[in-house]
N, C-alpha and C positions, 0 to 999 in steps of 0.2 A: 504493500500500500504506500510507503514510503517513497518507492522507488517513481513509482507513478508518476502521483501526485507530483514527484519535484520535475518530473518531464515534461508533464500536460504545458506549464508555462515556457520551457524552451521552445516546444515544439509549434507555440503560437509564435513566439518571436523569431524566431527560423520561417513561418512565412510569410508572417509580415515584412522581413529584411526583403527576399522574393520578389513580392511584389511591389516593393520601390525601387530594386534591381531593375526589373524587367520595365516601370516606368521610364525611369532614368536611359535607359537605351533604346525604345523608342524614341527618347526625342531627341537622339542622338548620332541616329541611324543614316547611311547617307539618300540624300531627297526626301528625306522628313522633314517636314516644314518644323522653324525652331520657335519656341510660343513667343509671344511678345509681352505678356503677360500672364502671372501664374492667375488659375482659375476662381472666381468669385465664391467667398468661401461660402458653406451652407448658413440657409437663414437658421437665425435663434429661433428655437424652439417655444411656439407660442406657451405661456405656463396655464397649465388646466386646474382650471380652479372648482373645487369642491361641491358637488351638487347643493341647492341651495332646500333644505329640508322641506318637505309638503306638511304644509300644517295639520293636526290630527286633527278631524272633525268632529270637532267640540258643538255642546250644547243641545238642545231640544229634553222633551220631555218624554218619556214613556209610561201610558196609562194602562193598569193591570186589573183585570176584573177580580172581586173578592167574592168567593160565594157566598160566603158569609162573615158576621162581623166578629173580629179577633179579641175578646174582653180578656184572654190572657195570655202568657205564651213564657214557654220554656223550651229554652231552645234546644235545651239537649233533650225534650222529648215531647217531640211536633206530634199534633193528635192530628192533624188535616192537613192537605196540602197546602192551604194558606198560610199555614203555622210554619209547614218547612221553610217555602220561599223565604217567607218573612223573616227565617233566623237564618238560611244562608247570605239575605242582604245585610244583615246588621252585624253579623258576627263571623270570627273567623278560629277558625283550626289549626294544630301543626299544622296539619296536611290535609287537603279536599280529594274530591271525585272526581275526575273529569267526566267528557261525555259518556264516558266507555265505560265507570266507574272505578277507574285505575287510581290508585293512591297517588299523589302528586303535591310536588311543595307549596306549601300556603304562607305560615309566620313562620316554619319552619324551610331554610333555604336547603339541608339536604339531612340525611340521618345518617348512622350508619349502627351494624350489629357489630358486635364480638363474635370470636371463630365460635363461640357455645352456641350462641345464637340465645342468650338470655338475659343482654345487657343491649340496651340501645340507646341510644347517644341524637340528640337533635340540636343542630344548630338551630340560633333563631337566626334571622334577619338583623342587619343594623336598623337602627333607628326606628323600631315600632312603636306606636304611636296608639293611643287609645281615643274614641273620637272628641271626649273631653281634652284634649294634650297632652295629659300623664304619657311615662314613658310606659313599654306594656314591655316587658324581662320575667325572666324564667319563675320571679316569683308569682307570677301572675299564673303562669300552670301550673306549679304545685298547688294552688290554692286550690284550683279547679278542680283537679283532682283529688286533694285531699276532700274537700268538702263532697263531691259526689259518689266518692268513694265510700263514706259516712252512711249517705242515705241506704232506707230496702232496698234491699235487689230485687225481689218479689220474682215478677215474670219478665221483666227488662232485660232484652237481651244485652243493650249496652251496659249497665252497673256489672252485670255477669262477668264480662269482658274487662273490665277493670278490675277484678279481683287478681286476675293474671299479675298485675303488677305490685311486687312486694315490696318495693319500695323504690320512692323518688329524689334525685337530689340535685342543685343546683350548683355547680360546680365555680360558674361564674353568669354574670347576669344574660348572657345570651346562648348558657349551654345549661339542656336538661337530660339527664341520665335517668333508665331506668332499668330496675332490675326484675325479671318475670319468673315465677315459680317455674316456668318452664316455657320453651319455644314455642313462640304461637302465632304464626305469622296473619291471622285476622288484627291481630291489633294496629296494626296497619289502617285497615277502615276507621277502627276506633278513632286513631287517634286525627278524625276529622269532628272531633269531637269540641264545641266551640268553648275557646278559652274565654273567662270571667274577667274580668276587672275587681282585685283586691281591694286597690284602695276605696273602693265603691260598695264594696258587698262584704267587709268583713263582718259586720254585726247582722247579717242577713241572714234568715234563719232559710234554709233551702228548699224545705219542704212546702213554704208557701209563696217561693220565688214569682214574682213577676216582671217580667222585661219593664211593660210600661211604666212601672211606678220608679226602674232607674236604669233606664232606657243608655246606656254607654257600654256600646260594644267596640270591635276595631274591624268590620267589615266593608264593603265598596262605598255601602251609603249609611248616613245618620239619619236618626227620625228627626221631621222640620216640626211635627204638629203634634197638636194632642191627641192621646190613644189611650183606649179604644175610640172610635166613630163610625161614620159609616164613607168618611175618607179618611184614609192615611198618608201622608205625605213624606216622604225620605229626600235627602238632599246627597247629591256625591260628596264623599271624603275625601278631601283636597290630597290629606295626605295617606291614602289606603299603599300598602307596601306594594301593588300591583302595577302600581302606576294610578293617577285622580281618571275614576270613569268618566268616560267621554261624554254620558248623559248628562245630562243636568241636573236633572231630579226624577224621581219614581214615583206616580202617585196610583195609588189603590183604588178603588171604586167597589164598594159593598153592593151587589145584583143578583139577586137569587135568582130574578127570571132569566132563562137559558132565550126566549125569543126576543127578550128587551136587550140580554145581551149581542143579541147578533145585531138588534138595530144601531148599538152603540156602536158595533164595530164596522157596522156598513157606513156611518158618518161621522165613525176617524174618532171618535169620542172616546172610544176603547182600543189601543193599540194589540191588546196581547190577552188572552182568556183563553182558559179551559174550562171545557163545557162536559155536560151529562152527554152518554152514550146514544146517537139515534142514529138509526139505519138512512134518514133520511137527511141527515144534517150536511148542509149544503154551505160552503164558503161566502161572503159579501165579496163582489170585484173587488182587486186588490189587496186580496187577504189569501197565504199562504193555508192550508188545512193538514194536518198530519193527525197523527195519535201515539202515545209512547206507551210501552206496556208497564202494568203496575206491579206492585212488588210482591206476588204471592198469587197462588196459580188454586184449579181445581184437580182433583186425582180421584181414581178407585184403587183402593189400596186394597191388595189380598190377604185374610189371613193365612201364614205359611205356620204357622203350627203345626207338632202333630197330629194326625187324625183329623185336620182340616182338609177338603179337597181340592182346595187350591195351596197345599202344602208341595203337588205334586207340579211338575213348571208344564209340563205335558197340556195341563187345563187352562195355565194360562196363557201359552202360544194361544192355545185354539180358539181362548174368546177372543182373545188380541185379533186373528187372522180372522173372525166371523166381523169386524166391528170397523167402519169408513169414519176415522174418527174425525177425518176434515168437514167431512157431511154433517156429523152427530152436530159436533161445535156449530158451525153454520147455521145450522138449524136453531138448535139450541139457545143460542147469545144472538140470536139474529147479525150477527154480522161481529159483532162485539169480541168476540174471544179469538184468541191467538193462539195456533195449535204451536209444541212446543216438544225439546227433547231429552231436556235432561232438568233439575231442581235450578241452575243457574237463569236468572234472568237474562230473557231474550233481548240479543243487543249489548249486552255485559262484556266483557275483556272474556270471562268464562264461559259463556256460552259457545261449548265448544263440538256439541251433537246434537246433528239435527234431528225433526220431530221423526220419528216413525214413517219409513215411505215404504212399506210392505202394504200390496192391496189386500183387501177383501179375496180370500182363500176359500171359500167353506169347503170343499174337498179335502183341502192340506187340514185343516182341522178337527171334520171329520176323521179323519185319519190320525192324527195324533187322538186323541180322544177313545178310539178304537186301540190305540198301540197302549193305551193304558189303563185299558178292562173295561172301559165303559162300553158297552153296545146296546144298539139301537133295536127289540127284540121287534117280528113280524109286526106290522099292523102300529106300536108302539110312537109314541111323539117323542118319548121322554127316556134315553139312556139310563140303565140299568147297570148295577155291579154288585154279585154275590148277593142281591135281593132287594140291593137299597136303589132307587131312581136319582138319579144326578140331583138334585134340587138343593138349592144356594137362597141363602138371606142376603139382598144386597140393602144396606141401611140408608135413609137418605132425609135429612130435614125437610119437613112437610113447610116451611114456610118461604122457600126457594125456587121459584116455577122453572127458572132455566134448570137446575139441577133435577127437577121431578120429570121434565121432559127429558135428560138428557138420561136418567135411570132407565124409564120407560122405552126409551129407544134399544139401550144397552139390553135390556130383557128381553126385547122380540129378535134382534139379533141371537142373541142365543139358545131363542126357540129354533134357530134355524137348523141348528146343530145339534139339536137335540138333547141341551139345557136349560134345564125350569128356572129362571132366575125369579124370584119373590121379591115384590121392593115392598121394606117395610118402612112406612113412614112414621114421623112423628117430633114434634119440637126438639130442641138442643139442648133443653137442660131434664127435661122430662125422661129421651130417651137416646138421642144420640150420643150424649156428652161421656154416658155409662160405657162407651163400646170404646173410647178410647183408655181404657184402665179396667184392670182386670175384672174377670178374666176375660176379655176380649172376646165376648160373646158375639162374634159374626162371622161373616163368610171374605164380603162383598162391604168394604164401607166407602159412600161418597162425602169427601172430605174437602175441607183448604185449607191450606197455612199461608196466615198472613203474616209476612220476611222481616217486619218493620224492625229494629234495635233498641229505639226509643222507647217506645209504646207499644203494648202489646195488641191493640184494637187498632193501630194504622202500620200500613207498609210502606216507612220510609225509606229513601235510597242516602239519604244522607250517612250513613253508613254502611251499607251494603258491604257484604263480601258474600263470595259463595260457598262457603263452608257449609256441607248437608252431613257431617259425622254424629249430628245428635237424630239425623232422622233414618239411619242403615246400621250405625256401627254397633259392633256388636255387644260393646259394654254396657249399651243403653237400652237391654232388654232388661226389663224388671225382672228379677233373679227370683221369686216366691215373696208368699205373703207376707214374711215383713219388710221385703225391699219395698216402700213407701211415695221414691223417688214419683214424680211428677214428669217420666221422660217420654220422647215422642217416636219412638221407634215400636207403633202402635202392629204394624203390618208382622214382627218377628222374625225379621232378618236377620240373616248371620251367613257371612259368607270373607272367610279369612285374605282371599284376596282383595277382597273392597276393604277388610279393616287394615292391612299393610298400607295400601295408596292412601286411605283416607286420614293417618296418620303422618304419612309423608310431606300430604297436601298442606297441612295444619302445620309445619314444620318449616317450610319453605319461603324463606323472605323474596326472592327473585322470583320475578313473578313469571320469566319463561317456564323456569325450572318446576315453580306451582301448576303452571299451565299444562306441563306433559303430566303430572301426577293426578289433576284433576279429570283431565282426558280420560284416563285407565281406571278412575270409578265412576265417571259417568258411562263408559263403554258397558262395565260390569253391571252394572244397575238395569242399562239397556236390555241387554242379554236374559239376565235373572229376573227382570218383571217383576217386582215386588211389588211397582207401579203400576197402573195406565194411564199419563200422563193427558189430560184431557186440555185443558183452555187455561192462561192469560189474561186477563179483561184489557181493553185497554183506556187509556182516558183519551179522547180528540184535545187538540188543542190550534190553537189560530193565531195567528202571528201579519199583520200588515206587512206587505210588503215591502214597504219603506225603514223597517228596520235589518239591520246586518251591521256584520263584525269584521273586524281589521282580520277575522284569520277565514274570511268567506261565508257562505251563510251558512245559517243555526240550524242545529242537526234535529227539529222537531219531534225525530221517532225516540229520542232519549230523553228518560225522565230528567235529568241530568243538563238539558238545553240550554239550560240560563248559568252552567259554573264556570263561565267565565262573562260574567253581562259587566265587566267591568271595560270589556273592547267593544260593546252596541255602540251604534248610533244611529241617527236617523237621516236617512240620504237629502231629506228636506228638511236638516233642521234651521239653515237659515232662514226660511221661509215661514215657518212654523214660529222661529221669534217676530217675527216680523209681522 
């Protein structure tokens, strides 16, 4: 390398010598004309001066439909979508969701693990800023976390999630360390969890927290007005660590009616609303229409027990292959439900298997069916085995019409095959609420789990991760009558290759390396049918066309749309001041 190197420049200068050589001798040459003048040297290089910056497009306003009016709000446990938006704009996290739901830096500019994977480390950002001025430093998340840490855990999946962390400490004012009982790479989601203002809320008792009464978060925008109303007004925070929103201000509008709502946004009165589900809901000109799925789906979960007959997977290929479940849905949710393939939210970073695209078989089913004793005798409607007739309880809340049609459908299907399926109805706390806790007295249950972290009656995304090891793995069967536990692996699953990967998954801070481990039990889940993965709901939502983002337009089909509304703007906002 040495030797090279010291050549490369002789070797230039050897022909540069060359070629003023061979210069010099043509003009030298005889009957070469001799110059009279040496050559005009090159003009100066005009100097290129620095493109002159495009101003960002500042200013205008964006108005948001409210379905209803907000009298309280905790941010770390949104009961409505209004509640969420509302504390994603006031308040901020280490780290957020982007559109995909990928953990991504917020106050926190990056993190990092230890080789254990039990100690995590997060930088803040310089100079954060609470919307009062207070400086906003690592004390401000301890606090947050100590005092949340404090409250029940009850059914919250988020408090749950904090237990992982044994302890927290601040090292110096823009680094927090912490330390976890053990690797657990959801906390990740967690920790979009929105950081508090100490100096604000140390005498604040947490259990009857209300934003409005001290309203100082460190998110895009600050409240301008009084709250609760049936307006709310938010103003951009000059100094948000994201950069100051290009907006100007957010203002709310409380409209329960879904047709007044559409009048407001056919005359611009309403920039941005989401609306109830209609098969006929149709956009005003100039307004974009999509719908994002929500965070928690519907299922018929089999009992796999023993001596249950849907214990054996043979029975449940062949309802699986008797059942057009894009039809059922269709039908079902008139248009509304999203057929799907695995527990992870459609549209998610996880969302990694698609829905079921095997048709309608009855042959292949019939035939599996037959390969496992049941047979169809002369004359007979209803399979037989060793004396007993096929006949299955499938359970279903009598006060759910999509769900009682979508039973009903599932039943005559597997009349076809020569399965009596029985749907028995009857309220959720009367009669279905029993079937999820022992002894799991059913065959056939139609079910939902709603995903949310905060709350257990909403499915927020504000923390999303896709972790389903409370609803397969196999520790989270009730073990006998005094295992007491309150767990949701109601179906009796057990199957050691889904418990290896779904401990792997839970283990996994990189989230490729998550991605291949969550791949291999949602393929197994596929496979073993514990589930029949039925619908999605989704919510519509509408967007004027004169708003967009410096990073392109707004990806509508994610709940997720507005986590970064601190780059909207509006393409007429000069006009709009004006």
């Amino acid at each position: 390398m040495t030797f090279i190197a010291t050549l490369r420049p002789l070797l230039l200068s050897l022909g540069a010598s060359l070629l003023l050589l061979a210069w010099l001798a043509a003009c030298t040459m005889p009957g070469a004309a001799t110059p009279t003048s040496l050559p005009d040297p090159p003009a100066a290089p005009t100097e290129v001066l620095p493109p002159t910056p495009t101003p960002l497009p500042r200013g205008g306003e964006l108005t948001i439909r409210l379905a209803a009016a907000v009298p309280a709000l905790r941010p770390w446990q949104p009961r409505s979508r209004d509640e969420e938006q509302l504390a994603a704009l006031l308040y901020s996290g280490l780290l957020r969701l982007d559109s995909q739901l990928r953990p991504v830096p917020d106050l926190a500019e990056r993190w990092t693990t230890d080789a254990d994977g039990r100690v995590l480390t997060f930088t803040l950002r310089s100079d954060l800023t609470w919307h009062d001025g207070e400086p906003l430093t690592a004390a401000d998340v301890l606090f947050t976390l100590e005092r949340l840490r404090n409250l029940p855990v009850t059914t919250t999946a988020l408090l749950a999630d904090l237990r992982y962390i044994s302890a927290a400490t601040a090292p110096a004012a823009d680094t927090v360390v912490m330390t976890l009982t053990s690797r657990f790479a959801p906390i990740l989601a967690t920790m979009a969890l929105p950081i508090l203002p100490r100096h604000q809320l140390l005498d604040q008792d947490f259990a009857r927290f209300n934003t409005w009464e001290t309203p100082v978060g460190s998110g895009p925008f600050q409240l301008a007005s009084d709250a609760p109303s049936r307006t709310l007004v938010l103003e951009r925070f000059e100094r948000y660590h994201h950069g100051a929103p290009l907006l100007e201000k957010i203002t709310f509008q409380v409209l329960a009616d879904p047709a007044a709502t559409l009048d407001h946004l056919s005359d611009q009165r309403l920039l941005l609303a989401e609306l109830p589900w209609s098969p006929t809901l149709t956009p005003p000109a100039g307004v974009r229409a999509s719908a994002y799925p929500e965070n928690g789906y519907y299922f018929v979960g089999f009992n796999l027990r023993e001596g249950r007959p849907f214990a054996d997977l043979r029975l449940r290929q062949a309802l699986a292959l008797a059942l057009d479940i894009p039809r059922l849905v269709e039908s079902a949710t008139k248009g509304q439900g999203l057929t799907f393939g695995s527990t992870a939210l459609p549209g998610s970073w996880a969302d990694l298997t698609p829905p079921r695209a095997t048709p309608v078989n009855l042959e292949a089913a019939r035939t599996l069916l037959d390969e496992a004793g049941w047979i169809l005798p002369d004359g007979a409607t209803i399979r037989q085995r060793d004396g007993t007739t096929l006949t299955v309880s499938l359970y279903v809340r009598e006060d759910d019409e999509r769900r009682l049609l979508a039973a009903r459908q599932i039943a005559a299907a597997a009349a076809t095959i020569g399965m009596a399926i029985e749907v028995e109805t009857g309220s959720f706390d009367e009669v279905i609420r029993a079937r999820y806790a022992p002894p799991f007295a059913f065959d056939l249950l139609m079910g939902g789990w709603i995903n949310g972290a905060g709350d257990p009656g909403f499915g927020d995304v504000t923390f999303y991760d896709p972790d389903d090891f409370a609803l397969f793995h196999s520790s989270q069967l009730n073990q006998g009558d005094a295992d007491t536990r309150a767990t949701r692996n109601v179906v009796g699953y057990r199957n050691p290759a889904y418990d290896a990967n779904a401990e792997a998954a839970r283990q996994l801070y990189n989230l490729d390396q998550r991605s291949a481990a969550l791949r291999q039990t949602q393929a197994i889940i596929a496979d073993d049918l514990p589930y029949l993965f039925l619908w999605v709901d989704r919510m519509p939502v509408m967007l004027n066309e004169a708003i967009t983002t410096l990073d392109g337009p707004i990806d509508l089909s994610s709940p997720r749309y507005y986590w970064n509304i601190e780059r909207w703007y509006l393409l007429n906002a000069e006009t709009q001041r004006r």
